[in-house]
C-alpha positions as CSV (number, residue, x, y, z in Angstrom):
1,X,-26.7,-36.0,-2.4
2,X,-25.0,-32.7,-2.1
3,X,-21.9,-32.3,-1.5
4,X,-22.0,-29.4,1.6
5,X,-18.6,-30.0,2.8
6,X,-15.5,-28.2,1.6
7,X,-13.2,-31.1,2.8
8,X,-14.8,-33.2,0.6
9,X,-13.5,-31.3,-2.6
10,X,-10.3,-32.1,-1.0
11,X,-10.8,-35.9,-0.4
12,X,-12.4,-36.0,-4.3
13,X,-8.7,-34.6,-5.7
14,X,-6.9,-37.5,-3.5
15,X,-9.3,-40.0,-5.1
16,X,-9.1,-38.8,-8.5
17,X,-5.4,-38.3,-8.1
18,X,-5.5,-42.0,-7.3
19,X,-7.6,-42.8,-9.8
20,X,-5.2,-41.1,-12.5
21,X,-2.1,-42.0,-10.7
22,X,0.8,-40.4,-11.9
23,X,3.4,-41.8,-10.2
24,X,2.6,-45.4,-11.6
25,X,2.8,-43.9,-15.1
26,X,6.4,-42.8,-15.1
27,X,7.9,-46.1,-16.2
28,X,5.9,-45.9,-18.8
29,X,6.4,-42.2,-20.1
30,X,10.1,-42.7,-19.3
31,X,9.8,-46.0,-21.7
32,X,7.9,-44.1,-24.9
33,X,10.3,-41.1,-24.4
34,X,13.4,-42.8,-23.7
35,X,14.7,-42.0,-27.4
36,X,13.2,-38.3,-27.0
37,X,15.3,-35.2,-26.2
38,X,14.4,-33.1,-23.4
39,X,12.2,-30.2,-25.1
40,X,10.3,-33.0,-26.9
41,X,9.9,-34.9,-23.0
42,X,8.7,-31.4,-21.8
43,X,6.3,-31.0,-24.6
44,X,5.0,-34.6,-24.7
45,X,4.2,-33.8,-20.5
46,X,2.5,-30.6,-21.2
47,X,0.4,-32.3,-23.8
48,X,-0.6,-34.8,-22.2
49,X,-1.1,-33.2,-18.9
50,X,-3.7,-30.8,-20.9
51,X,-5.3,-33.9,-22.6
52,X,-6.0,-35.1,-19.7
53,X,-7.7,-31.8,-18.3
54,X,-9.9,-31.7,-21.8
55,X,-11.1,-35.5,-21.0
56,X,-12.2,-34.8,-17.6
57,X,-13.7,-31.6,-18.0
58,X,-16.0,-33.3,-21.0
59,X,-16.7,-35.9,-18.4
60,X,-18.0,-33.4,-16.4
61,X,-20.2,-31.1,-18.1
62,X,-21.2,-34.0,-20.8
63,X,-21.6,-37.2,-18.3
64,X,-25.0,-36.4,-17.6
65,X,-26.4,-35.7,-20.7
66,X,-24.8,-38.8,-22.3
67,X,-26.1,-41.0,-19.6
68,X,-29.6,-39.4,-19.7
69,X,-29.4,-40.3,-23.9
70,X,-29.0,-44.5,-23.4
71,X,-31.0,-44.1,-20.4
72,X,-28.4,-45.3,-17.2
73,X,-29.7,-43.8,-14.3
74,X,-27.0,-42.3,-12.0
75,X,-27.2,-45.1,-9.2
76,X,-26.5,-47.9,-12.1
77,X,-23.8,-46.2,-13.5
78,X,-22.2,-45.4,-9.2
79,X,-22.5,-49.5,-9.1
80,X,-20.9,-49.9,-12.9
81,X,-18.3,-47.9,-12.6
82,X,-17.2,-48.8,-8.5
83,X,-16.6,-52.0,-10.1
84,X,-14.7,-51.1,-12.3
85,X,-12.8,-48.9,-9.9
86,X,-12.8,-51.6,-7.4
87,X,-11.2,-54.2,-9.8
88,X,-8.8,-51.7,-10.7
89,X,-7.5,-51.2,-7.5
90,X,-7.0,-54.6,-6.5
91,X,-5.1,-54.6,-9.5
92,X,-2.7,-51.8,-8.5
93,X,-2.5,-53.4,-4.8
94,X,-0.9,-56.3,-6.4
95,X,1.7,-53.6,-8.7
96,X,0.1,-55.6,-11.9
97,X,-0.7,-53.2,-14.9
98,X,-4.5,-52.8,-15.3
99,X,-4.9,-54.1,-19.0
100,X,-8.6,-51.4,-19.4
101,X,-5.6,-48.7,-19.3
102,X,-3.1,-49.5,-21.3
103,X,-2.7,-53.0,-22.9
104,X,0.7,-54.8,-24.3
105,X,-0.4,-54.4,-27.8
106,X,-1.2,-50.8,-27.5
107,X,2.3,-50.0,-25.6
108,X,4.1,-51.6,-28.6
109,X,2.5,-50.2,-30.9
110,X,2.8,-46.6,-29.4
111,X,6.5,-47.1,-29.3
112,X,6.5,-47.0,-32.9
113,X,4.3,-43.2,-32.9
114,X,5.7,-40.0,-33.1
115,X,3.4,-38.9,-30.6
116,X,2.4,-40.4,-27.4
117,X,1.1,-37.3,-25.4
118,X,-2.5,-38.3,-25.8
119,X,-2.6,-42.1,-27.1
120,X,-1.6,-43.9,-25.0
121,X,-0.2,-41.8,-22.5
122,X,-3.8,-39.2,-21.5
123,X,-5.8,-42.0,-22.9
124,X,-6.7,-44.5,-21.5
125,X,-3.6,-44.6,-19.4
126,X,-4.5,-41.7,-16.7
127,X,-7.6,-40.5,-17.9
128,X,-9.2,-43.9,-18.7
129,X,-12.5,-45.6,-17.1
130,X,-11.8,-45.0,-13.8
131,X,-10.9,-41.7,-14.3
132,X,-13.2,-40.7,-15.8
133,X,-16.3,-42.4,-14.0
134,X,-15.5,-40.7,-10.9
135,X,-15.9,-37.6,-12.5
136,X,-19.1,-38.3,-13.6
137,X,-20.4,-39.6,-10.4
138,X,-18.7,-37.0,-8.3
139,X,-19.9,-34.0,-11.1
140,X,-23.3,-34.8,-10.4
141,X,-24.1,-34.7,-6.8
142,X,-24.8,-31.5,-7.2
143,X,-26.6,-28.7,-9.8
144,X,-24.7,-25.3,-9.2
145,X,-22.5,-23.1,-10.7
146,X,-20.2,-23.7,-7.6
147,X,-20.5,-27.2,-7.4
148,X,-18.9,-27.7,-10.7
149,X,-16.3,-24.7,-11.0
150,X,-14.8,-26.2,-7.6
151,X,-14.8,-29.7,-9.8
152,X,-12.9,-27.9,-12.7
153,X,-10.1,-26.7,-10.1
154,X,-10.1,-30.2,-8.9
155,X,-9.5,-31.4,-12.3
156,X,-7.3,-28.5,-12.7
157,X,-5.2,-29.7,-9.9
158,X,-4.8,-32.9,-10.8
159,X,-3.9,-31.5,-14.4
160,X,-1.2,-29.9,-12.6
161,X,0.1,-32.7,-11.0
162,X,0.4,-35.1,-13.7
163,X,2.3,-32.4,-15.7
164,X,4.7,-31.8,-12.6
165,X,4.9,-35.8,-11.8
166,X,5.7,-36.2,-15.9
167,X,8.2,-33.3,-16.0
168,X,10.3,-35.0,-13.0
169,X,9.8,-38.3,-13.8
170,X,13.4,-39.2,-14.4
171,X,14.5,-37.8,-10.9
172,X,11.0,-39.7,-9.3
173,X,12.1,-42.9,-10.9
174,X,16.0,-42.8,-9.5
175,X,15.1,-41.7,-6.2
176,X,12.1,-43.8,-5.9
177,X,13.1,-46.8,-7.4
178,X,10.5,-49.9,-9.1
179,X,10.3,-50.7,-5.3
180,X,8.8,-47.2,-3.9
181,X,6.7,-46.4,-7.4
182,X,5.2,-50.1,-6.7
183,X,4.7,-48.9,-2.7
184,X,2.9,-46.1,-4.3
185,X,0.6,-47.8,-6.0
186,X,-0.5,-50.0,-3.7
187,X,-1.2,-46.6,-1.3
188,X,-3.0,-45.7,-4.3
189,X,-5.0,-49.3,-4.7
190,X,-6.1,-49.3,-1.2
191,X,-7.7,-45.4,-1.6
192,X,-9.8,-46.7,-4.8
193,X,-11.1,-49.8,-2.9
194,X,-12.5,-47.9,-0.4
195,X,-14.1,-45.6,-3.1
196,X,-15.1,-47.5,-4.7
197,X,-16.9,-49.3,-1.9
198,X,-18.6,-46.5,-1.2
199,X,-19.9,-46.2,-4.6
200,X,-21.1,-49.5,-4.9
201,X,-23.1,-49.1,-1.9
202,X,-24.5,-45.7,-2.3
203,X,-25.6,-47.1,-6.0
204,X,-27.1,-50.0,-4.1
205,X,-29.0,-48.1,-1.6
206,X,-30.3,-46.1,-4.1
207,X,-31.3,-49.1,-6.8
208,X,-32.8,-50.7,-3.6
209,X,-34.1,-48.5,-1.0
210,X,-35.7,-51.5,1.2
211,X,-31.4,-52.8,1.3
212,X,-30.6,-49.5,2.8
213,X,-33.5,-49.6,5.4
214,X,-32.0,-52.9,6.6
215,X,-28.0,-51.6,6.5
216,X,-29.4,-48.7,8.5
């Protein structure tokens, strides 16, 4: 499948942004920086925000090559991973932390780190599964040059936006509230269904062609 349409770079960066959701991390970068002064909250967002860039670009240029080495075809891995995308948006529908990001043992213990840019913060809680599954899936639709420098701007983008979302994130959190963060969320929970819908059934269609003769 090849992904001909320019809009369709643009609805890929509001399904990754999703994916990655920024705006449902603040609590918890505001609660592992709470002690922090500002320069070390400005650092710890820049970091992070650049972590997550370095996972998602691997995803991209190594996703098919590690697949390829155990063997997952790409349809298998479309129907793997929009489980796991679906699951984690009914998860976020209902505001309830998704424990495959960020579980309570890891939070406390990353209260007690110096350094939280990249565990737990870029890992696994923005650019985890999810994440980084819809790069993979998304990254190889298509062989060209073009296909995948307009997928490093996307991951660019939303590089940019988790360091912007991070570096405001006191301001986000009082204007918004727990209410409007959770509001978000759910926005964001309803988008990744729907991908993930459409994942599970283009993998399906593809595992079993004589299921997509009947659909169609």
């Amino acid at each position: 499948m090849l992904i001909s349409n320019w809009n369709e770079y643009l609805q890929l960066l509001a399904g990754l942004v999703s994916v990655v959701n920024p705006i449902g991390a603040i609590p918890t970068f505001m609660a592992l920086t709470a002690n922090r002064t500002h320069e070390d909250k400005k650092r710890t967002a820049l970091v992070c925000a650049s972590s997550v860039f370095m996972v998602l670009q691997v995803s991209l240029l190594a996703g098919e090559p590690i697949l390829n080495f155990f063997s997952i075809g790409l349809p298998a891995f479309r129907v793997a991973g929009g489980i796991l995308i679906l699951l984690m948006g009914l998860r976020m529908l209902h505001a309830t932390p998704d424990p495959s990001r960020h579980t309570p043992e890891e939070h406390a213990e990353s209260s007690e780190k110096e350094s939280v840019a990249v565990v737990p913060l870029a890992i696994p809680l923005l650019s985890g599964p999810g994440a980084i599954s819809t790069t993979i899936v998304y990254g190889h639709m298509e062989n060209s040059w073009l296909h995948y420098l307009l997928m490093s701007t996307v991951i660019l983008s939303v590089s940019l936006i988790v360091w912007v979302a991070l570096l405001v994130a006191p301001k986000i959190a009082r204007f918004m509230g727990q209410t409007g963060i959770n509001v978000v969320t759910r926005v964001m929970g309803l988008m990744l269904a729907a991908i993930a819908v459409e994942f599970i059934a283009k993998g399906l269609s593809a595992l079993f062609p004589v299921l997509a003769s009947i659909v169609a």
